[in-house]
Backbone as XML, in Angstrom:
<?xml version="1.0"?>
<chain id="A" units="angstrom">
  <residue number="1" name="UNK">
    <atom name="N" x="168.633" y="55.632" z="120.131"/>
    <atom name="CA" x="168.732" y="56.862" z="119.374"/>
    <atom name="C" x="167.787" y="56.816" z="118.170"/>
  </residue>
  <residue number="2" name="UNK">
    <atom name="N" x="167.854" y="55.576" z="117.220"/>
    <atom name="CA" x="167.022" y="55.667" z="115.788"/>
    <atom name="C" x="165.254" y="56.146" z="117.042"/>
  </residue>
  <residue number="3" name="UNK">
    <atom name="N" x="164.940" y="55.487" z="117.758"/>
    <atom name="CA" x="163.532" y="55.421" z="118.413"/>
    <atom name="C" x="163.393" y="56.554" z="118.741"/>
  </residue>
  <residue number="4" name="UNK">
    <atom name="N" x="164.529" y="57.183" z="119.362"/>
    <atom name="CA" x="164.470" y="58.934" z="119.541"/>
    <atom name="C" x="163.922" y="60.053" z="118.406"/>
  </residue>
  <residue number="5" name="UNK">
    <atom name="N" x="164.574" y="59.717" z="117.314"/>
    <atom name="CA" x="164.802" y="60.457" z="116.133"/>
    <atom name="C" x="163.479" y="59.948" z="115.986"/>
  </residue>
  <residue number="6" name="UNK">
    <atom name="N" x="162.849" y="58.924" z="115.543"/>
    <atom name="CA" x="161.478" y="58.668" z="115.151"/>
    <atom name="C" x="160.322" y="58.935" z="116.356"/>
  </residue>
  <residue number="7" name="UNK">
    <atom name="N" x="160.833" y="59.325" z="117.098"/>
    <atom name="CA" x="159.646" y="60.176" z="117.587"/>
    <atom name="C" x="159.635" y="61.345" z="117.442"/>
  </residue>
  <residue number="8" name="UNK">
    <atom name="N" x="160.904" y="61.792" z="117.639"/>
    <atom name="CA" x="161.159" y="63.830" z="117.365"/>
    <atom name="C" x="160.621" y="63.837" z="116.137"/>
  </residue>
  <residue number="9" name="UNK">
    <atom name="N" x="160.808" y="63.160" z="114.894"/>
    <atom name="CA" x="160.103" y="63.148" z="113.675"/>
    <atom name="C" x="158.666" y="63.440" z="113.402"/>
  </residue>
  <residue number="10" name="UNK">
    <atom name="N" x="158.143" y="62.849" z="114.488"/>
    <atom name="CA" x="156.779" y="63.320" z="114.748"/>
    <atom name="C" x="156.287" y="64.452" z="115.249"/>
  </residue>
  <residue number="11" name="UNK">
    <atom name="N" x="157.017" y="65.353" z="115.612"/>
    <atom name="CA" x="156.137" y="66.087" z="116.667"/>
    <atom name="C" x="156.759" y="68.134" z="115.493"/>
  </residue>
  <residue number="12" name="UNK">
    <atom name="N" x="155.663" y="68.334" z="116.186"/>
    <atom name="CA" x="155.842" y="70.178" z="115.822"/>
    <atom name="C" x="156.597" y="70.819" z="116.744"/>
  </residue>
  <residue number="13" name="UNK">
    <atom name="N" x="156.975" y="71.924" z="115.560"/>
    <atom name="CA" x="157.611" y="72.568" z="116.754"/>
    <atom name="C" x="156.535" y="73.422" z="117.459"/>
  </residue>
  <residue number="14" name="UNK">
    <atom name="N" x="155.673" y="73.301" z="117.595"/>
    <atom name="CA" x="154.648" y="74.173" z="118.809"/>
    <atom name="C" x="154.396" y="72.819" z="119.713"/>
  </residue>
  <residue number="15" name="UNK">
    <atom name="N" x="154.767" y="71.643" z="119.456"/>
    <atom name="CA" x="154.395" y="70.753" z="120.429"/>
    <atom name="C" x="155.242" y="70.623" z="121.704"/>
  </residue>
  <residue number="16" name="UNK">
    <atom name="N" x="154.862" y="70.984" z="123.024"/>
    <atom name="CA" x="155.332" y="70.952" z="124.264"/>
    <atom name="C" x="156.676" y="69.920" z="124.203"/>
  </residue>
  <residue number="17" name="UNK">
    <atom name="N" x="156.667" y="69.104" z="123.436"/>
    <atom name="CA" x="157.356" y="67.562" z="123.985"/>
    <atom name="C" x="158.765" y="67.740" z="123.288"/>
  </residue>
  <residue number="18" name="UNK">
    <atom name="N" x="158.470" y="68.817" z="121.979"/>
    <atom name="CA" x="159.253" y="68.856" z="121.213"/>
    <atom name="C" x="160.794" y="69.458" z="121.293"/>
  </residue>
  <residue number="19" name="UNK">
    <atom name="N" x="160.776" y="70.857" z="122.410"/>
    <atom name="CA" x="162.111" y="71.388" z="122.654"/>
    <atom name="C" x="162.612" y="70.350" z="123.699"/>
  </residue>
  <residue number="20" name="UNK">
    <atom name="N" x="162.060" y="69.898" z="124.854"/>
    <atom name="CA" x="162.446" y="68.777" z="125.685"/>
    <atom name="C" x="163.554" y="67.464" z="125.079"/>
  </residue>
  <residue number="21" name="UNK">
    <atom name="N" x="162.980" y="67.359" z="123.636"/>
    <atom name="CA" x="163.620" y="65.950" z="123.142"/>
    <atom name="C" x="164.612" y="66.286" z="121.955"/>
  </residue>
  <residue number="22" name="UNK">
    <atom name="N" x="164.116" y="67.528" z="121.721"/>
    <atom name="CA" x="165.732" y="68.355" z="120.901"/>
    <atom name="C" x="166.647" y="68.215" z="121.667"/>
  </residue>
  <residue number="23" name="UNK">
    <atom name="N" x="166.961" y="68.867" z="122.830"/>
    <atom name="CA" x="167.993" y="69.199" z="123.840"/>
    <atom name="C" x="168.464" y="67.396" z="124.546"/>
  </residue>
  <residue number="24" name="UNK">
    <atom name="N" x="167.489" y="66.671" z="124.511"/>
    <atom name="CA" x="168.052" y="65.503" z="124.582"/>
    <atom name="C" x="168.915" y="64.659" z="123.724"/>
  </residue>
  <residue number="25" name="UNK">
    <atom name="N" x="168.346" y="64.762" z="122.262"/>
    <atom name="CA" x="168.839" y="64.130" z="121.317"/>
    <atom name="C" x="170.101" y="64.678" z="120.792"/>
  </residue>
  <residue number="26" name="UNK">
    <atom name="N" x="169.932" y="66.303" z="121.569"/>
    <atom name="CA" x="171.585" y="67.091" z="120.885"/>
    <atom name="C" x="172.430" y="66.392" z="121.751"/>
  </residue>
  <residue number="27" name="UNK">
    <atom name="N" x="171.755" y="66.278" z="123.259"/>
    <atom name="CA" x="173.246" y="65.793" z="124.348"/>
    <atom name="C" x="173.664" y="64.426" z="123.733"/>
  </residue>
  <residue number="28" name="UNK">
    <atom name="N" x="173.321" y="63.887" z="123.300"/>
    <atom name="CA" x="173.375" y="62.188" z="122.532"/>
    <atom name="C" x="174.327" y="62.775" z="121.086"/>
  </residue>
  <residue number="29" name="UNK">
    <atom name="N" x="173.919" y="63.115" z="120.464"/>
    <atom name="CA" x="174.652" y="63.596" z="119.649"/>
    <atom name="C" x="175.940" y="64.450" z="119.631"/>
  </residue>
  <residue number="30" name="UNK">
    <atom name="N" x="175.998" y="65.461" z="120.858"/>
    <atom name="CA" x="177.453" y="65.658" z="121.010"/>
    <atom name="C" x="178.539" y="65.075" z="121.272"/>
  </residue>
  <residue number="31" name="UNK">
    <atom name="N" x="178.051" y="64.094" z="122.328"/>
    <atom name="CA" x="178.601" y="63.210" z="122.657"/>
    <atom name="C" x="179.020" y="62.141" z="121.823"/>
  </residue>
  <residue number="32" name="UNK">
    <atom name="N" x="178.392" y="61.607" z="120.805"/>
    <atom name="CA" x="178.836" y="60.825" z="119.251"/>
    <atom name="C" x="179.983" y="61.503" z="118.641"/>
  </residue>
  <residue number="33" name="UNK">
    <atom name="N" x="179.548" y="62.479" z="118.832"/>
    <atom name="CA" x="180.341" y="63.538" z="117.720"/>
    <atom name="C" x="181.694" y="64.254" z="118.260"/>
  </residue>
  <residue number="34" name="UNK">
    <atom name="N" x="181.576" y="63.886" z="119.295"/>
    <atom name="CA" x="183.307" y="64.165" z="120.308"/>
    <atom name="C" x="183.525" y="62.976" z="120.312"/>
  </residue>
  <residue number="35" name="UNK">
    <atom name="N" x="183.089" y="61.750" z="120.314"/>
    <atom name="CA" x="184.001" y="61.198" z="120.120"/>
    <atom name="C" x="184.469" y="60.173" z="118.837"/>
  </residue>
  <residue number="36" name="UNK">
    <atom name="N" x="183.657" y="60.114" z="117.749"/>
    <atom name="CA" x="184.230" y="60.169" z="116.478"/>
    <atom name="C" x="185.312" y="61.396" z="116.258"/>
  </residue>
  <residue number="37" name="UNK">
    <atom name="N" x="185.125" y="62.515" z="116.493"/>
    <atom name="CA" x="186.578" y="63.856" z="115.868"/>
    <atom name="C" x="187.309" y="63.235" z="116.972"/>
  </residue>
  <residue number="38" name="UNK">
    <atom name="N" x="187.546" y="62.883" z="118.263"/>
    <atom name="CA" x="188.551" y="62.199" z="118.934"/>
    <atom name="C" x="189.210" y="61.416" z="119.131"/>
  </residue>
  <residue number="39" name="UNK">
    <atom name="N" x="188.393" y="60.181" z="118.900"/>
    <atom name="CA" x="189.066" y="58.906" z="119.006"/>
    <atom name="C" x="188.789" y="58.279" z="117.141"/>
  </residue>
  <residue number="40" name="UNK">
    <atom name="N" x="187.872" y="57.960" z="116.769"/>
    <atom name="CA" x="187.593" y="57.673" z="115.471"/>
    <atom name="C" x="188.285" y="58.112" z="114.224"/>
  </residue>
  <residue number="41" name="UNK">
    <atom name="N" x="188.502" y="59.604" z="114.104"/>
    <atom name="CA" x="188.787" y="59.828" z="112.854"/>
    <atom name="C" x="190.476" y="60.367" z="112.997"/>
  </residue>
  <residue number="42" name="UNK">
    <atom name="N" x="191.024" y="60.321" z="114.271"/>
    <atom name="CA" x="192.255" y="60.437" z="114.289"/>
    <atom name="C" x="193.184" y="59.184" z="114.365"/>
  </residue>
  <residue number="43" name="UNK">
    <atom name="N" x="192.236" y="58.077" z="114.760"/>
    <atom name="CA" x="193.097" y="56.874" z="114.199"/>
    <atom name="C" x="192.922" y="56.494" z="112.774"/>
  </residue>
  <residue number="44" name="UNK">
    <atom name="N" x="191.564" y="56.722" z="112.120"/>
    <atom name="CA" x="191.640" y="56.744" z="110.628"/>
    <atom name="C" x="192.786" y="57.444" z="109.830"/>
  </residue>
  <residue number="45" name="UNK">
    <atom name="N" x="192.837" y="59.097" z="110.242"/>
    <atom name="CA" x="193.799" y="59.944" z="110.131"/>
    <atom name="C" x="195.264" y="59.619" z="109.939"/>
  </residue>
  <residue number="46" name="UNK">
    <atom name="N" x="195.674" y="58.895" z="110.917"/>
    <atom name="CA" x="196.833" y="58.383" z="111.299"/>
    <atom name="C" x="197.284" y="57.528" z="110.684"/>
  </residue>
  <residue number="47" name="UNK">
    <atom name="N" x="196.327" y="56.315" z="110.003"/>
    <atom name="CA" x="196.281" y="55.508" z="109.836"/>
    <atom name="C" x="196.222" y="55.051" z="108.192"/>
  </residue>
  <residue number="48" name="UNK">
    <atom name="N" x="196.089" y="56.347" z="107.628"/>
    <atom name="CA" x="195.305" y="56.252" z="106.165"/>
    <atom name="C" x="196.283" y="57.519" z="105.482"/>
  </residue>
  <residue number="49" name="UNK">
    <atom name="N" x="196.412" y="56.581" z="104.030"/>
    <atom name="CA" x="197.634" y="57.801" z="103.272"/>
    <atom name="C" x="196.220" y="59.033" z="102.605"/>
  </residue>
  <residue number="50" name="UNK">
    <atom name="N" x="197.075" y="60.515" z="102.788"/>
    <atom name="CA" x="196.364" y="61.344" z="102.288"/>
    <atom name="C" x="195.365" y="60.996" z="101.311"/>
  </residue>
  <residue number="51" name="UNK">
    <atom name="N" x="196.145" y="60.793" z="100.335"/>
    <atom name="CA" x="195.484" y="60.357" z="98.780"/>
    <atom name="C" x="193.853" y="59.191" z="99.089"/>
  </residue>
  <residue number="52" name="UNK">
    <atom name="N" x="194.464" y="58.141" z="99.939"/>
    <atom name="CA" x="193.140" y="57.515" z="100.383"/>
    <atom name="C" x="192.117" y="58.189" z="101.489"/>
  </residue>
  <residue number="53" name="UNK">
    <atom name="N" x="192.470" y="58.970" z="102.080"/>
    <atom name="CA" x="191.058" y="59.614" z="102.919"/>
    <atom name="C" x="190.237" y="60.402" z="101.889"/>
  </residue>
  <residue number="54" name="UNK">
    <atom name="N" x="191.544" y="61.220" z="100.691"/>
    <atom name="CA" x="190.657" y="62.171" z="99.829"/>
    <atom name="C" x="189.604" y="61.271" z="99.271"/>
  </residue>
  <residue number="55" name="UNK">
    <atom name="N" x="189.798" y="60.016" z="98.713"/>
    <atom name="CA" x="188.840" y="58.981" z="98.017"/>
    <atom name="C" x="188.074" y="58.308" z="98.482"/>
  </residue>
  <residue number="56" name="UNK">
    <atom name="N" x="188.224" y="58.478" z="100.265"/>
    <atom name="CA" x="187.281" y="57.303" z="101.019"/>
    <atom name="C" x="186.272" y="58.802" z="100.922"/>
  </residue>
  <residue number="57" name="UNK">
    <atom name="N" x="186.606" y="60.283" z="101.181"/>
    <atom name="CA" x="185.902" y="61.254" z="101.780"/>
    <atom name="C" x="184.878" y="61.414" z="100.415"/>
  </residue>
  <residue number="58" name="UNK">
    <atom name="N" x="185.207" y="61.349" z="98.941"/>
    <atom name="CA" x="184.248" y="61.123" z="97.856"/>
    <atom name="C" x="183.198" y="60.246" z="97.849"/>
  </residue>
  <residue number="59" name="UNK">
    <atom name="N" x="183.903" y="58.968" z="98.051"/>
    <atom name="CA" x="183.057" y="57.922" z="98.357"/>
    <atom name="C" x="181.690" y="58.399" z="99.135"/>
  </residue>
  <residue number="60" name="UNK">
    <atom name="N" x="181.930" y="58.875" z="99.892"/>
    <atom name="CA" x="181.335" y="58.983" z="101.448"/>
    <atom name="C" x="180.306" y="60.055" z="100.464"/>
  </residue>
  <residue number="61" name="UNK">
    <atom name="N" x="180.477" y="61.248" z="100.313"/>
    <atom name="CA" x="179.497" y="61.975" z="99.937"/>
    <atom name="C" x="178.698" y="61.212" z="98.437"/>
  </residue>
  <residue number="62" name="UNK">
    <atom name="N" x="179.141" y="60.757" z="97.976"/>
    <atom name="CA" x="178.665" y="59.789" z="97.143"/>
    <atom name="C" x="177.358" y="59.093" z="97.620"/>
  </residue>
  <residue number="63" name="UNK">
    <atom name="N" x="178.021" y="57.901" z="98.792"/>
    <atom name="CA" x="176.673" y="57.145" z="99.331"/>
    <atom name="C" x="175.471" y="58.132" z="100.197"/>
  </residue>
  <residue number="64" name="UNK">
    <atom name="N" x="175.878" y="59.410" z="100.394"/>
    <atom name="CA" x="174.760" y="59.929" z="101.028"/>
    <atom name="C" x="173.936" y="60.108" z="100.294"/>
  </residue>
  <residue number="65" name="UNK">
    <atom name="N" x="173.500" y="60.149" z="98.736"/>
    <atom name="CA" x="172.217" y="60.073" z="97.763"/>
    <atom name="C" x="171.795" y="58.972" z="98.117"/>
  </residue>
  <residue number="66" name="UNK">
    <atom name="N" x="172.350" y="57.629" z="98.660"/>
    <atom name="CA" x="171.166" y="56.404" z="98.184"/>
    <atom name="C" x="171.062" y="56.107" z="99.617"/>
  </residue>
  <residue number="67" name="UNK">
    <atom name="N" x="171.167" y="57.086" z="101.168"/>
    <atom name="CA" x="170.908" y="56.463" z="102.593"/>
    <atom name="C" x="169.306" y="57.338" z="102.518"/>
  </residue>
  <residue number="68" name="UNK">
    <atom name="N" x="168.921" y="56.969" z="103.944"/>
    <atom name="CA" x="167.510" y="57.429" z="104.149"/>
    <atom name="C" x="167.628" y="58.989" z="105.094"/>
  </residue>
  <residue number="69" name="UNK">
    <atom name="N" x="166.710" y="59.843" z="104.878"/>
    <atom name="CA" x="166.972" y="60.816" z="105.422"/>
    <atom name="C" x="166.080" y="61.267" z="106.697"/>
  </residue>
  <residue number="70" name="UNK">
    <atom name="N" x="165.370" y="59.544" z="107.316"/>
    <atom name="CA" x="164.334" y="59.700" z="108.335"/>
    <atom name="C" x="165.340" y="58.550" z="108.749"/>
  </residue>
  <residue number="71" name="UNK">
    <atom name="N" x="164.859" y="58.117" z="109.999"/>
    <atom name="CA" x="165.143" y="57.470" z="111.353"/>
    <atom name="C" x="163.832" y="56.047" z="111.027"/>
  </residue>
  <residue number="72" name="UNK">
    <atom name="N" x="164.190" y="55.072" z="110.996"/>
    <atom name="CA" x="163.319" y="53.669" z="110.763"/>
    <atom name="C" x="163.857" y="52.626" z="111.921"/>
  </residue>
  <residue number="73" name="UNK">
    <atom name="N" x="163.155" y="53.017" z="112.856"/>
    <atom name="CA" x="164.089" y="52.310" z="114.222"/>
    <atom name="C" x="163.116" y="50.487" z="113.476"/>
  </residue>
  <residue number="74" name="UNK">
    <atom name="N" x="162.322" y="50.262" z="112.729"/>
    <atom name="CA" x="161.864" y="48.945" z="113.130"/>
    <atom name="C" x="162.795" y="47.938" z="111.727"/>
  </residue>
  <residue number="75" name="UNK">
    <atom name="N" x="163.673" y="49.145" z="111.159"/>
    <atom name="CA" x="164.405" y="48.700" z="109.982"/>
    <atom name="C" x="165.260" y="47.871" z="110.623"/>
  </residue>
  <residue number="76" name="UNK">
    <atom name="N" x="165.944" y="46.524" z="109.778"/>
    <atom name="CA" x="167.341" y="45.847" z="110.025"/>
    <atom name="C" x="168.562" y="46.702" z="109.616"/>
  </residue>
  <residue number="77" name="UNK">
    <atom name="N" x="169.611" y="46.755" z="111.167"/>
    <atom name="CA" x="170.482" y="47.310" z="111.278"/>
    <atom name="C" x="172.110" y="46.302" z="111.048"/>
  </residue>
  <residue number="78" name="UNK">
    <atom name="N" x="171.535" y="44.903" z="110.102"/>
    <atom name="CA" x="172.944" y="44.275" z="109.886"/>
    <atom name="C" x="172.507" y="44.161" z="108.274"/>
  </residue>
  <residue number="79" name="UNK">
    <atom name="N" x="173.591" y="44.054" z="107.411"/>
    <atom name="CA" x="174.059" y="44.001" z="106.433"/>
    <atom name="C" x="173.663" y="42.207" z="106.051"/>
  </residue>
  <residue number="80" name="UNK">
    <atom name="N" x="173.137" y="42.115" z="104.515"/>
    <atom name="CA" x="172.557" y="42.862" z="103.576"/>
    <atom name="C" x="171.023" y="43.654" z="103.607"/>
  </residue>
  <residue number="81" name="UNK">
    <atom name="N" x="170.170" y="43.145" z="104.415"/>
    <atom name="CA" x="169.100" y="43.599" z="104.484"/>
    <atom name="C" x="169.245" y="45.106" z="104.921"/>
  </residue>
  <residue number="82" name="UNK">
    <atom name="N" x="169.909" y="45.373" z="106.292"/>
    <atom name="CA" x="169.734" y="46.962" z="105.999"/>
    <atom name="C" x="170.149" y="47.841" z="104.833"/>
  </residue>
  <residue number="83" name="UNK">
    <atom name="N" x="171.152" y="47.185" z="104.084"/>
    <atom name="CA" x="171.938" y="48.580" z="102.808"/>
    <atom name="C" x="170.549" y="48.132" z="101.995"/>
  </residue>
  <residue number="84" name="UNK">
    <atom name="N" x="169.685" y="46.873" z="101.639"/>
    <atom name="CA" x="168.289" y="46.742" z="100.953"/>
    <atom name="C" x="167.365" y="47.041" z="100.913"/>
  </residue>
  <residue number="85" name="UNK">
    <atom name="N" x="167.052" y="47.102" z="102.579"/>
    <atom name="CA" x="165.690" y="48.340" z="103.387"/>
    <atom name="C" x="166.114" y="49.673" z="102.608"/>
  </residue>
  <residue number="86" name="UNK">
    <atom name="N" x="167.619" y="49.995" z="103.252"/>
    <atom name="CA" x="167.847" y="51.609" z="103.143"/>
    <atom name="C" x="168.185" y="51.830" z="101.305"/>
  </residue>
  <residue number="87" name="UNK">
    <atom name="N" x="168.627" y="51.235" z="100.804"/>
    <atom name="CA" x="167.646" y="51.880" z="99.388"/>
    <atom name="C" x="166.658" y="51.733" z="98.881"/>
  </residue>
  <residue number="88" name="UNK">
    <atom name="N" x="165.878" y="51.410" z="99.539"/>
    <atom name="CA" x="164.387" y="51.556" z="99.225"/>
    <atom name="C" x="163.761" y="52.181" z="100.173"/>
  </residue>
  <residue number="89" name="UNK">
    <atom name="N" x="164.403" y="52.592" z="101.291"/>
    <atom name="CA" x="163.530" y="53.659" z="101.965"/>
    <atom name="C" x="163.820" y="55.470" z="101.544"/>
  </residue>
  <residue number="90" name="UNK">
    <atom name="N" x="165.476" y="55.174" z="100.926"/>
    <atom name="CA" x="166.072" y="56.525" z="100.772"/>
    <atom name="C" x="165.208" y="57.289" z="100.157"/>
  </residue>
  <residue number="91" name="UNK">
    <atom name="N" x="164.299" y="56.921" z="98.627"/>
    <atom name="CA" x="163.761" y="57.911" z="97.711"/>
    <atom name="C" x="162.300" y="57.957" z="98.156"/>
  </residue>
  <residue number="92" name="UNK">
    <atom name="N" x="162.134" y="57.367" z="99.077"/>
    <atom name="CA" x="160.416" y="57.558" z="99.844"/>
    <atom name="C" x="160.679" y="59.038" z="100.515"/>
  </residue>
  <residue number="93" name="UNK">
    <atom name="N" x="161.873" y="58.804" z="101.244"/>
    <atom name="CA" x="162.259" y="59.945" z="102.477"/>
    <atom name="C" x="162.578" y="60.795" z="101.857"/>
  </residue>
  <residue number="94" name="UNK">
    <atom name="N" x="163.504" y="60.805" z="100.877"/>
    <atom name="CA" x="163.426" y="62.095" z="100.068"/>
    <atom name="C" x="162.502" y="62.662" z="99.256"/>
  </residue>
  <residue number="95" name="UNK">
    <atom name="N" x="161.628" y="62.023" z="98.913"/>
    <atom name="CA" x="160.468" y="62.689" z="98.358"/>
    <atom name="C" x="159.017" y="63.212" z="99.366"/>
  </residue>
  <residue number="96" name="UNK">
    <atom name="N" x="159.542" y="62.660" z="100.312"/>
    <atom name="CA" x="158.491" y="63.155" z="101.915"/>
    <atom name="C" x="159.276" y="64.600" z="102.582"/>
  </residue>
  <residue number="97" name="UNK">
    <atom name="N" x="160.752" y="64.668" z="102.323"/>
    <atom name="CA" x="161.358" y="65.869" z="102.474"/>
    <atom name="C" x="160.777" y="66.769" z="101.400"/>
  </residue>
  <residue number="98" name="UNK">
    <atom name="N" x="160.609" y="66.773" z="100.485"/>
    <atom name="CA" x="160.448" y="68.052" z="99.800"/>
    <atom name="C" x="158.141" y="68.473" z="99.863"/>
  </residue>
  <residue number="99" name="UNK">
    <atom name="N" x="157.995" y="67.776" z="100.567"/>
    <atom name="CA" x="156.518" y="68.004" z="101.099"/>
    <atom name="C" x="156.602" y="68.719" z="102.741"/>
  </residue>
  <residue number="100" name="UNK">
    <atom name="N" x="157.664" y="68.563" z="103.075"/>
    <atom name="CA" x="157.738" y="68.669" z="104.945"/>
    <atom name="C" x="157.319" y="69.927" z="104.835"/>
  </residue>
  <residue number="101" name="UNK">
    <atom name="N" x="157.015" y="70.496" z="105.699"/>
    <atom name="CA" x="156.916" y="72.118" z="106.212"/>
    <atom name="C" x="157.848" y="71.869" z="107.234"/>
  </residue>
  <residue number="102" name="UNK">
    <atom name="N" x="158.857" y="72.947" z="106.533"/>
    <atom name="CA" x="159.947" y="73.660" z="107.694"/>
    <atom name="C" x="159.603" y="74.642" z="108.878"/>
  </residue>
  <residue number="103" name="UNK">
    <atom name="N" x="160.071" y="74.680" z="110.384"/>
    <atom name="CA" x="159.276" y="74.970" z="111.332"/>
    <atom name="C" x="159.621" y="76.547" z="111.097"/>
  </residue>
  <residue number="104" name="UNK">
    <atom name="N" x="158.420" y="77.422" z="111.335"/>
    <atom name="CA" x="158.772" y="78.724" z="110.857"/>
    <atom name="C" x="159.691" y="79.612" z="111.712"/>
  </residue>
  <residue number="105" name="UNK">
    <atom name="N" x="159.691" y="78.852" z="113.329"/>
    <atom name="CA" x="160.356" y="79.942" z="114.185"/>
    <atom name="C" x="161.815" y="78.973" z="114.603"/>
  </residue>
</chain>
């Protein structure tokens, strides 16, 4: 998936290759995403007093300022080096977001 995302990253949306690997990367992604709301966050749910999901769910929007907002498939994906890569890749990527051109159609 990260190798996916870093190639869709590359491409325009007038590029042939590009609706092909949307519609791929969504089926990958729905599929994540049914089953985290299914199995994942209803045993968290279950599992966790109100008061602590409200504080894990702060938390959470919290760490999304210091993650990366591109796909680095050649980054380390175990702990400490990846949370070390990924704050130091986060404010590259966010400052390459506000240069992007958004696709017009």
């Amino acid at each position: 998936m990260k190798q996916q995302l870093y190639e869709f990253q590359k491409l325009s949306s007038d590029d042939a290759r590009f609706q092909p690997c949307i519609r791929e990367l969504w089926q990958a992604f729905k599929q994540h995403i049914k089953d985290e709301e299914e199995q994942d966050l209803v045993l968290l749910e279950d599992n966790l007093e109100r008061d602590k999901t409200e504080q894990i769910g702060k938390s959470f929007q919290r760490t999304k300022h210091f993650v990366p907002t591109h796909s680095h498939p050649s980054a380390p994906d175990k702990p400490p080096f990846e949370t070390a890569v990924g704050l130091l890749a986060a404010p590259v990527d966010k400052l390459m977001d506000l240069f992007k051109k958004f696709p017009k159609d």
